[in-house]
MARTORBA-456488 format. One record per residue (C-alpha): residue number from 1; residue in one letter; x, y, z. Coordinates in nm, 4 decimals. Layout:
# MARTORBA-456488
[NUM,"A",[X,Y,Z]]
...
This chain:
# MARTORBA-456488
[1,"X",[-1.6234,3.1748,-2.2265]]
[2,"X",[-1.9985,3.1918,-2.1550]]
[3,"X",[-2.2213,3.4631,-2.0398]]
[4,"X",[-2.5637,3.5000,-1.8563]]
[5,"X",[-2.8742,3.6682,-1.9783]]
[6,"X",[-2.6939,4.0089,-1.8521]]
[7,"X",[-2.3847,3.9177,-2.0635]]
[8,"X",[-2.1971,3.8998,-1.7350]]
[9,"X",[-1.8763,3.5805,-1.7801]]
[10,"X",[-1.9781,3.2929,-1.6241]]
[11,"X",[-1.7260,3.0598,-1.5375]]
[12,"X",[-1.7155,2.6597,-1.5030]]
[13,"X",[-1.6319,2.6647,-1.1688]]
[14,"X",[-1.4669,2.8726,-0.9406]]
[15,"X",[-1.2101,2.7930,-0.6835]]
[16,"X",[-1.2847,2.9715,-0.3596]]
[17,"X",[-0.8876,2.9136,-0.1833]]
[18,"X",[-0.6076,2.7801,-0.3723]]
[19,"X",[-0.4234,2.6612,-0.0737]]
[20,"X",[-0.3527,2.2754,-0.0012]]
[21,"X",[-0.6359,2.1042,-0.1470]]
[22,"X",[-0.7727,2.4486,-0.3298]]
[23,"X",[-0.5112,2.5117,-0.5672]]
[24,"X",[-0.4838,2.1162,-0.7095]]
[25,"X",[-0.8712,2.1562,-0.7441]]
[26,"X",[-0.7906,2.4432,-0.9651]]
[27,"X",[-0.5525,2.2029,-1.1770]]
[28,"X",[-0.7252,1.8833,-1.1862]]
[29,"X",[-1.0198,2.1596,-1.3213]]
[30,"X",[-0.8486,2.3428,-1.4951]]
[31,"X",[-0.6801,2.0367,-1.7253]]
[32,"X",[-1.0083,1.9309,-1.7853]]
[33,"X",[-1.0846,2.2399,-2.0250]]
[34,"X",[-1.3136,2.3433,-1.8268]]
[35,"X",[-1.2902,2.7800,-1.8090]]
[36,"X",[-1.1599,2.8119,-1.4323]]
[37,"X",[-1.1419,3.1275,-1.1599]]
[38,"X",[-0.8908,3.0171,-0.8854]]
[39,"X",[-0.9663,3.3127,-0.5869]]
[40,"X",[-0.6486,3.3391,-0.3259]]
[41,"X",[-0.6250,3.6150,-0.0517]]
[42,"X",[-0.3244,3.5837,-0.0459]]
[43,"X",[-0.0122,3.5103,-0.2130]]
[44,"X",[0.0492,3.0919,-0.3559]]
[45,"X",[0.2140,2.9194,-0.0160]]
[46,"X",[0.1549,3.1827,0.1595]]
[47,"X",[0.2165,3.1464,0.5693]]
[48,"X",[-0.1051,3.2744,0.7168]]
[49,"X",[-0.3328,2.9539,0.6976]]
[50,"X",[-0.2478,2.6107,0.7820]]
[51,"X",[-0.0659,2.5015,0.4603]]
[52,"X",[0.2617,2.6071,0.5360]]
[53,"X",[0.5683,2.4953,0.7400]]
[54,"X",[0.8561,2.3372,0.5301]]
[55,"X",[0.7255,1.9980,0.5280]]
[56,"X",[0.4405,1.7677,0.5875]]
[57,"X",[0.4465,1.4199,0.6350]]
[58,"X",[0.3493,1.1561,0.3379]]
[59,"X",[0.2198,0.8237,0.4950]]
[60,"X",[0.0294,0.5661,0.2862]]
[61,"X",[-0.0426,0.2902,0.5637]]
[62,"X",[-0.3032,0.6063,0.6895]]
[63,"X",[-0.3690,0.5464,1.0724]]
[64,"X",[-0.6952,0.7381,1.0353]]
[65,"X",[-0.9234,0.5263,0.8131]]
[66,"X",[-0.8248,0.2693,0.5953]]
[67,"X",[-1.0348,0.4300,0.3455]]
[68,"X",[-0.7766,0.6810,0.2911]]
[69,"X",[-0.5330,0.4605,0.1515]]
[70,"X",[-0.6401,0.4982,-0.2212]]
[71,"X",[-0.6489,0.8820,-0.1899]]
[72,"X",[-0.2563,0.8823,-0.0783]]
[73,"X",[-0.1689,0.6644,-0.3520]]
[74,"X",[-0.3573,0.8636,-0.6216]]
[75,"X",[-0.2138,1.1737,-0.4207]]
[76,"X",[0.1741,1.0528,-0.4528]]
[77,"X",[0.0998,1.0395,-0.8451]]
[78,"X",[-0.0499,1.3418,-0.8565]]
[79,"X",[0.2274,1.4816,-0.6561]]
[80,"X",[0.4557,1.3294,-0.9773]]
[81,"X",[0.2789,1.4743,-1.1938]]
[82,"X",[0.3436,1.7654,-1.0165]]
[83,"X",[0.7034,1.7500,-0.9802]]
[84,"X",[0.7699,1.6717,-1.3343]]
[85,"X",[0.5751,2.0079,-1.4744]]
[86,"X",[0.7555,2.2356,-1.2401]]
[87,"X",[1.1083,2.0609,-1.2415]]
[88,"X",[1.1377,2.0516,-0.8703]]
[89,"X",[1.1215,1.8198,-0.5817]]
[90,"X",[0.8011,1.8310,-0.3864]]
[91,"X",[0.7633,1.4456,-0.2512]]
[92,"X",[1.0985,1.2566,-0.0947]]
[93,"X",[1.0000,0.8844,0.0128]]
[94,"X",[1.2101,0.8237,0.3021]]
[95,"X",[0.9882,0.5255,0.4608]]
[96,"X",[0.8860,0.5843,0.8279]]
[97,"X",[0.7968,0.4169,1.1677]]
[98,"X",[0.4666,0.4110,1.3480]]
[99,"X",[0.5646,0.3208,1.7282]]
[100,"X",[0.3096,0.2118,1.9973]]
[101,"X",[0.1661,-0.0111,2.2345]]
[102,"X",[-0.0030,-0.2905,2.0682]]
[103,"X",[-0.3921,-0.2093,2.0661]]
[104,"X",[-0.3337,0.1432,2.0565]]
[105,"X",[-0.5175,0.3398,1.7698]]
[106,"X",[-0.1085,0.4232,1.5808]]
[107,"X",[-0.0790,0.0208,1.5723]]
[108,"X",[-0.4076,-0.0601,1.5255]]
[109,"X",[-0.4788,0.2066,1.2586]]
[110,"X",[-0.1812,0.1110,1.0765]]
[111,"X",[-0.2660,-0.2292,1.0776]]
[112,"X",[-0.6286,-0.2259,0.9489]]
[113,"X",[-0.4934,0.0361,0.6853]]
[114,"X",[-0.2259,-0.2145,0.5738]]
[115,"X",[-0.4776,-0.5216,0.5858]]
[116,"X",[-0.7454,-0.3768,0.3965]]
[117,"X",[-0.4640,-0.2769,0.1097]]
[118,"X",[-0.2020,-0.5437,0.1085]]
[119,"X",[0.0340,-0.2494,0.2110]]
[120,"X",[0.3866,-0.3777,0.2387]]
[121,"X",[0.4048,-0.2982,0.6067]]
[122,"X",[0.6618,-0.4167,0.8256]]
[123,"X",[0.6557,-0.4988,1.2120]]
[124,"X",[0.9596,-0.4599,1.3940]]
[125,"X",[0.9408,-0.5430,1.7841]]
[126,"X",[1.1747,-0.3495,2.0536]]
[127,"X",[1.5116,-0.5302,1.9711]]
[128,"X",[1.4772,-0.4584,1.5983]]
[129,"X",[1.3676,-0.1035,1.6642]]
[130,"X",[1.6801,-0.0173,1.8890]]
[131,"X",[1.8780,-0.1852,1.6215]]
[132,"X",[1.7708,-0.0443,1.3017]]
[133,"X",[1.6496,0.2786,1.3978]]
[134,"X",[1.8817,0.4054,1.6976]]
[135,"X",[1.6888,0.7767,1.6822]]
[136,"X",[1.3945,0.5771,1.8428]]
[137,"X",[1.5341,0.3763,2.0728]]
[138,"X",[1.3662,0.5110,2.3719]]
[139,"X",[1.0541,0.2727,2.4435]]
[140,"X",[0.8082,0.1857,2.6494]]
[141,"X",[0.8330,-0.1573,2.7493]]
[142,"X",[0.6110,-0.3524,2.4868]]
[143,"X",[0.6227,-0.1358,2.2209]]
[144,"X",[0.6585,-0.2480,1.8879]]
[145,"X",[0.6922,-0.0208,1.5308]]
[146,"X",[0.5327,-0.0891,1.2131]]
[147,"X",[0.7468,0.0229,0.9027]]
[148,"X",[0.6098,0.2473,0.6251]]
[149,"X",[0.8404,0.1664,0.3311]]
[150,"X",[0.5884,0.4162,0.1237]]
[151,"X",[0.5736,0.7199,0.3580]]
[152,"X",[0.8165,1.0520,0.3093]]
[153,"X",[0.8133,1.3881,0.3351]]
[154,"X",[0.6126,1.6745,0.0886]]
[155,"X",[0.7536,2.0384,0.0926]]
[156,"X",[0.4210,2.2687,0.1201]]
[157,"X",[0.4707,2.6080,-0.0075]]
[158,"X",[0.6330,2.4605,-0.3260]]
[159,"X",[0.4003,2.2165,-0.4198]]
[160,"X",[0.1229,2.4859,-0.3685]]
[161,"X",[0.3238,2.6925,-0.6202]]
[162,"X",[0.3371,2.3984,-0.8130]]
[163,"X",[-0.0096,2.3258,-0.8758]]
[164,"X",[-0.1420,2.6653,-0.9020]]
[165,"X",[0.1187,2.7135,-1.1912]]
[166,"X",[0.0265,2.4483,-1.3511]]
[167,"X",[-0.3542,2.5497,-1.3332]]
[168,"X",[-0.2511,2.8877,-1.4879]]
[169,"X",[-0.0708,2.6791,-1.7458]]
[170,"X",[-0.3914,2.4756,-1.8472]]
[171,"X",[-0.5478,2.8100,-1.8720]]
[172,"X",[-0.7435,2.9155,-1.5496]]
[173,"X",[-0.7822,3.2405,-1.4442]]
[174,"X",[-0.5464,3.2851,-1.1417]]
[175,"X",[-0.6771,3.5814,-0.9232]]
[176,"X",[-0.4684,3.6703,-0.5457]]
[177,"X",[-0.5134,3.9357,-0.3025]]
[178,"X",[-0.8938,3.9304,-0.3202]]
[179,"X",[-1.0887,3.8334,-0.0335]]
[180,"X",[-1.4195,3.6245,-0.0860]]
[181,"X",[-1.6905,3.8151,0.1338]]
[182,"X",[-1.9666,3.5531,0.0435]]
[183,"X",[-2.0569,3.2546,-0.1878]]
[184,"X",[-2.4449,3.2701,-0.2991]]
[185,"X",[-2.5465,2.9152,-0.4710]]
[186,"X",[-2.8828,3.0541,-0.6785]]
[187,"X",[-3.0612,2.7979,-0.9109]]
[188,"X",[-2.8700,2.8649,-1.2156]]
[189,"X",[-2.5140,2.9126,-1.0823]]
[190,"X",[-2.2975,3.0770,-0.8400]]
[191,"X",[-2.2192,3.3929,-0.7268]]
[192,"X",[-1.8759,3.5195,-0.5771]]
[193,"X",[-1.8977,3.8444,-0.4148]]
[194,"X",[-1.5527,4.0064,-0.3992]]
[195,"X",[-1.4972,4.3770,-0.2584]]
[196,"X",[-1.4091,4.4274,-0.6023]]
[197,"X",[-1.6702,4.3066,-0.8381]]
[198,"X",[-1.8070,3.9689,-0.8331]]
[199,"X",[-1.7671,3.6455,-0.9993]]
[200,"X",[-2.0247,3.3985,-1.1330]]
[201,"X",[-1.9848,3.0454,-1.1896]]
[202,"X",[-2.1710,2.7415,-1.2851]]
[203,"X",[-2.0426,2.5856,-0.9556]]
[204,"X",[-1.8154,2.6381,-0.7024]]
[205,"X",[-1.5713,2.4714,-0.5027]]
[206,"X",[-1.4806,2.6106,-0.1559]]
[207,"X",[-1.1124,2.5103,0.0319]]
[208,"X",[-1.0512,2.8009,0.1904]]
[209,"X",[-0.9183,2.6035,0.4799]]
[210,"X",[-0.9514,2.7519,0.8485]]
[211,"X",[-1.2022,3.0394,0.6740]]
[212,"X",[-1.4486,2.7792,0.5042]]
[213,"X",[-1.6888,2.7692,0.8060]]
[214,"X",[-1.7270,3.1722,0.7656]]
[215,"X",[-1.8003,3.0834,0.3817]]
[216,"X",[-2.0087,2.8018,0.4139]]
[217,"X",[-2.2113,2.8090,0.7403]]
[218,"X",[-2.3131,2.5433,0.9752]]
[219,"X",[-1.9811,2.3285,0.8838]]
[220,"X",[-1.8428,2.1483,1.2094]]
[221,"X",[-1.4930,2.2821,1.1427]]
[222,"X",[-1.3058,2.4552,1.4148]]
[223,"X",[-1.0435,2.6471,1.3196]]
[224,"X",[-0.7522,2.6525,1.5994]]
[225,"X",[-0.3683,2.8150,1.6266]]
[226,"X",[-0.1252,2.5766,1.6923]]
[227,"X",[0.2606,2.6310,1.7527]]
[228,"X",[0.4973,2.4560,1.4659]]
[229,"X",[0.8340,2.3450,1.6097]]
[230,"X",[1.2150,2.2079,1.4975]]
[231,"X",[1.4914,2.1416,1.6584]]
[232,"X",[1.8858,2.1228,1.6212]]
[233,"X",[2.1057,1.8240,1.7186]]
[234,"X",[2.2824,1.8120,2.0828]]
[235,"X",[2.6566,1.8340,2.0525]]
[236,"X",[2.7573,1.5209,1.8968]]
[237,"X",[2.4167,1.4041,1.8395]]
[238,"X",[2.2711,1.3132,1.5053]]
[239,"X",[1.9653,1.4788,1.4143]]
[240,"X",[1.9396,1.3850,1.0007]]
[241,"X",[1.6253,1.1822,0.9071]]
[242,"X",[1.8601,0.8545,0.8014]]
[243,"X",[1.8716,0.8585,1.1906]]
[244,"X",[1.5226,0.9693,1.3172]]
[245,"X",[1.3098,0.8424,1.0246]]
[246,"X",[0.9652,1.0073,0.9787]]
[247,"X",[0.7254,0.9053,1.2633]]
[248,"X",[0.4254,0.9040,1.4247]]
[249,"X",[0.5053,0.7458,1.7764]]
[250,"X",[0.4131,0.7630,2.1676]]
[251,"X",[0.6300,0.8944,2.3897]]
[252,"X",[0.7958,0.6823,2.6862]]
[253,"X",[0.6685,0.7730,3.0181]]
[254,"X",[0.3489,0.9753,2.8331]]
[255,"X",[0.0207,0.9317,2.7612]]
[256,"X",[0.0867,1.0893,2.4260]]
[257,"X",[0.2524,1.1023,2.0416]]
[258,"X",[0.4153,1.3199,1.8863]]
[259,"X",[0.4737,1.3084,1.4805]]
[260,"X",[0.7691,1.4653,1.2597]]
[261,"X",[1.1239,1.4030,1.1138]]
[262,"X",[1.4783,1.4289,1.1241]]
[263,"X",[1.6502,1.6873,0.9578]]
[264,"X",[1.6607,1.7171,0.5706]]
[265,"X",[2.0025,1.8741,0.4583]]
[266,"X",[2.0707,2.2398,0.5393]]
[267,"X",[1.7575,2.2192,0.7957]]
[268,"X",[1.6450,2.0961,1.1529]]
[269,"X",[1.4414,1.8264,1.3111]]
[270,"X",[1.0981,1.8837,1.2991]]
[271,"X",[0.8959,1.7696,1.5560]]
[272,"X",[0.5439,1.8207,1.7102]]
[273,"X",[0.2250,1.6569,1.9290]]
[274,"X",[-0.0660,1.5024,1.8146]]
[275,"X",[-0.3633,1.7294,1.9110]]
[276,"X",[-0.6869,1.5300,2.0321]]
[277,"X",[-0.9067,1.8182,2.1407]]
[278,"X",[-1.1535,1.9597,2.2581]]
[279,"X",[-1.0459,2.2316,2.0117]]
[280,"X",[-1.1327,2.6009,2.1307]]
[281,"X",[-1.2436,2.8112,1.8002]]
[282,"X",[-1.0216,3.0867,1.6974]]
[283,"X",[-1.1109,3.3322,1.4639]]
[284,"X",[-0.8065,3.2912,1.1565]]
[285,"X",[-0.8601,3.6976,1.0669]]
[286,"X",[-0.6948,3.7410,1.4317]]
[287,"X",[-0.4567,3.4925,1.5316]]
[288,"X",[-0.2019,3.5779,1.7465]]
[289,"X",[0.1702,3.5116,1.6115]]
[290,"X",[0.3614,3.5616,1.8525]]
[291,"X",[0.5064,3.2645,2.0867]]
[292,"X",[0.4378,3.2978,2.4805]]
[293,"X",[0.6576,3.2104,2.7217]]
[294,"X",[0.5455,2.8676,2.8033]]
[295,"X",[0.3684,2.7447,2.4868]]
[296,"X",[0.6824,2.5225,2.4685]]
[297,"X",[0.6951,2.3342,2.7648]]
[298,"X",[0.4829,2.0832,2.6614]]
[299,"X",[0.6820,2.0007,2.3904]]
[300,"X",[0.9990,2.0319,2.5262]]
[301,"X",[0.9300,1.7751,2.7702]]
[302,"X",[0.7822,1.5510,2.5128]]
[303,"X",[1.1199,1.5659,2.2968]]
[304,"X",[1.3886,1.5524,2.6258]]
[305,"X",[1.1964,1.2012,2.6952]]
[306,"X",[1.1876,1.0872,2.3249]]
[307,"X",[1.5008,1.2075,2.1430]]
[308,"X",[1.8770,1.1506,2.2963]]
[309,"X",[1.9875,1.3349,1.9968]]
[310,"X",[1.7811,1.7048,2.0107]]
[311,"X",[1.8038,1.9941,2.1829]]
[312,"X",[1.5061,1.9746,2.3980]]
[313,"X",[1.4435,2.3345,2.3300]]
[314,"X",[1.2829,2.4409,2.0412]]
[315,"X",[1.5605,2.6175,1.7200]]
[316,"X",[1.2546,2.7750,1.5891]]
[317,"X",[0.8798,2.8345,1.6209]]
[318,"X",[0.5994,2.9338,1.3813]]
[319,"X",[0.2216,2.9497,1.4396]]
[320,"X",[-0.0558,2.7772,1.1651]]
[321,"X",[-0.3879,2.7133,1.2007]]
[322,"X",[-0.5405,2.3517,1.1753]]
[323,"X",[-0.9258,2.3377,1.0731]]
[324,"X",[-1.0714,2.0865,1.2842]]
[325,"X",[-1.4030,1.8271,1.2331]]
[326,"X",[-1.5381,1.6368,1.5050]]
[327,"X",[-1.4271,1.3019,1.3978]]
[328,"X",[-1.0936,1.4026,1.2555]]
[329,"X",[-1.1693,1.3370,0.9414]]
[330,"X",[-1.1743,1.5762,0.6298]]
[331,"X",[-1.5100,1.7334,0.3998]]
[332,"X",[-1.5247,1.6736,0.0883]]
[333,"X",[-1.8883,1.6838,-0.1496]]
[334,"X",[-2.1440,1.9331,-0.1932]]
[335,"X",[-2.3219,2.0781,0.1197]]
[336,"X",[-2.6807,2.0671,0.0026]]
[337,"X",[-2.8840,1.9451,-0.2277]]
[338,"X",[-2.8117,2.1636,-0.5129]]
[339,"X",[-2.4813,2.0576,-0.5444]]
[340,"X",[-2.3537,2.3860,-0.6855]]
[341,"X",[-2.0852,2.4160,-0.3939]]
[342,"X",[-1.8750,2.1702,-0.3261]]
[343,"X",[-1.6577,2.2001,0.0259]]
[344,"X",[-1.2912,2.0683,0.0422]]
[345,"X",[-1.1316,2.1105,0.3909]]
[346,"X",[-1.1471,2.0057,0.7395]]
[347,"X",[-0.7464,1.9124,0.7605]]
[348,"X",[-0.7454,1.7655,1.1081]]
[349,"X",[-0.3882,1.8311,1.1022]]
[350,"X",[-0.3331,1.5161,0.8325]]
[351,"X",[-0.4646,1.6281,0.5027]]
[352,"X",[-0.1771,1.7957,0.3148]]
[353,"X",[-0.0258,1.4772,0.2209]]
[354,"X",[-0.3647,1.3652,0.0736]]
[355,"X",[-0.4608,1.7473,-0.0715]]
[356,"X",[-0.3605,1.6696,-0.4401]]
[357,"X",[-0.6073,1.4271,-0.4768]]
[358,"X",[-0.8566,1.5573,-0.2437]]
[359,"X",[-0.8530,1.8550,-0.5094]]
[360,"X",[-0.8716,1.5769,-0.7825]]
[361,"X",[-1.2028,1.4453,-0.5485]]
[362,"X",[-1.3540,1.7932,-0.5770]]
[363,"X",[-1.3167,1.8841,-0.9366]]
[364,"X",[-1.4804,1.5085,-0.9669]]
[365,"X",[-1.8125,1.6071,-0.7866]]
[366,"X",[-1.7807,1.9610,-0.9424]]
[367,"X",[-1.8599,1.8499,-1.2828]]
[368,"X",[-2.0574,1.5485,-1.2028]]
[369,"X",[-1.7186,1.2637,-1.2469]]
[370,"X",[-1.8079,0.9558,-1.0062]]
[371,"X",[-1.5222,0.9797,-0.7772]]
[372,"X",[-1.2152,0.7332,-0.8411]]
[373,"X",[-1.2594,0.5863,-0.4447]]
[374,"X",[-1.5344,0.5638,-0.2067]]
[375,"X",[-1.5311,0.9347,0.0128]]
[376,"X",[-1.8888,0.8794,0.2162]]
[377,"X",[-1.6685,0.8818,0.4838]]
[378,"X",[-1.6004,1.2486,0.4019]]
[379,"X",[-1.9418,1.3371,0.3280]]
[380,"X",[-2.0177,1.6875,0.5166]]
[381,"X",[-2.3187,1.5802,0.5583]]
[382,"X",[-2.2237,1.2971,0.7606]]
């Protein structure tokens, strides 16, 4: 423990969200030695921000950039790590199916992931898909599948426990129900103004997920609600995930994918669309929970042309909030050139899989570490 000239504590660094990507900052800090202040709202996995909802996918062949490959596979370790500390489950590796056109950006993605890695990815065209994987056997003429034998499924609110547990256990401060009402960067430090007292810190790193652009102005996140969905089998259908593996697919008959999973045991398919924007802003203080008549179609219809084996209409329906960046792509570095805060966030709606390490990336830049992969691409000053 240090103090300023005022004798006031000032902390390493403090953690400004211990959400997805906040609360593994906080570890991967935290078992460093380093004297940590982890700063939640809320309550660990709670279901008010966009880090919630049962499961997330795990994919390692990463559609989105190629460059994102070696922060999945530092990420499923991580998530090890993880799971042996706490005792529980948090990753289950089920392998999964990427379906398309060929050309299309889920092919083509996949492909230049798996290329640029040596991924062990496997193509399957139409006949092999109907045959193997039954659950998909709806197609568009042409399509083809590429097999993830490395993707899976991570349960959210657990491994959020997970990870800020085992920053508490390596010693950090753990502080919830406090809301940040500013972060002030100064020359010397930090300064974390709380309605009840404030915290100072040699640096600070700030995942506070659809609230970072209030915290950090002139981000290009959007924050926006989005409607979480699952389904239960039809009568004498199968809806486990040995028969619709984990997916990101289109849809037959639609310009448009959808992602998700069979059921896990004791639960239901889970199933929803890929979002592609424009992405109105809405404010995450005052999002509105409740489902309207309607908000379903969409994805009704996108499931009735897909899925022989669901209910069409939704078993059950949350809300979450994605944080969006303009090229779909996440932020992850210091915002200026003092390099006292560092910014994690910008989901996209595919970052929880990757949020272990991403938290390993920004306790990295927080105390000067060279990262362990190349991130310009997630510079937010890109």
């Amino acid at each position: 423990m240090r103090a300023d000239a005022v004798g006031q504590h000032v902390a390493d660094v403090a953690v400004v969200g211990l959400g997805a990507i906040g609360s593994s900052a906080a570890w991967r800090l935290a078992a460093r030695g380093l004297d940590v202040v982890g700063i939640e709202q809320h309550e660990p996995g709670h279901p008010w921000g966009g880090s919630h909802g049962r499961t997330r996918l795990f994919r390692v062949a990463c559609l989105e950039h190629p460059g994102l490959v070696p922060i999945a596979r530092r990420a499923r370790e991580l998530w090890r790590e993880l799971e042996a500390a706490s005792g529980e489950q948090l990753l289950l590796e089920t392998g999964g199916i990427m379906i398309g056109q060929p050309g299309s950006r889920i092919i083509e993605g996949t492909l230049a992931a798996a290329a640029a890695h040596g991924l062990p990815v496997e193509r399957l065209d139409a006949d092999e898909l109907a045959r193997r994987l039954p659950g998909h056997a709806r197609l568009d003429p042409g399509d083809v599948g590429l097999w993830d034998p490395e993707a899976g499924v991570l349960r959210p609110e657990a491994a959020i426990v997970a990870a800020v547990d085992a920053a508490r256990a390596a010693g950090a401060t753990i502080r919830t129900g406090e809301r940040v009402l500013a972060i002030e960067p100064d020359a010397s430090g930090v300064t974390v103004h709380l309605a009840g007292g404030d915290v100072r810190a040699r640096r600070a790193v700030v995942a506070a997920g659809p609230w970072l652009p209030q915290l950090v102005p002139g981000l290009a996140i959007t924050p926006h609600r989005v409607v979480m969905s699952w389904f239960r089998a039809r009568e004498g259908g199968d809806a486990s995930i040995e028969r619709i593996p984990l997916f990101i697919r289109s849809v037959p008959g639609h310009d448009a994918w959808i992602w998700g999973h069979g059921a896990l045991a004791g639960d239901l398919a889970k199933v929803g669309p890929e979002f592609d924007g424009p992405f109105e802003a809405d404010d995450p203080d005052a999002i509105d929970r409740e489902i309207h008549a309607g908000e379903t179609e969409g994805i009704r219809d996108l499931v009735a042309a897909t899925f022989p084996d669901l209910e069409p209409e939704p078993a059950e329906l949350t809300t979450c909030i994605m944080a969006h960046t303009p090229d779909g792509q996440f932020v992850v570095g210091p915002t200026d050139a003092s390099d006292r805060v560092v910014v994690a966030g910008g989901c996209s709606g595919h970052s929880f899989k990757h949020a272990s390490a991403l938290g390993e990336l920004a306790a990295q830049l927080a105390v000067d570490e060279p990262p362990f992969t190349e991130i310009g691409f997630l510079d937010p000053r890109r």
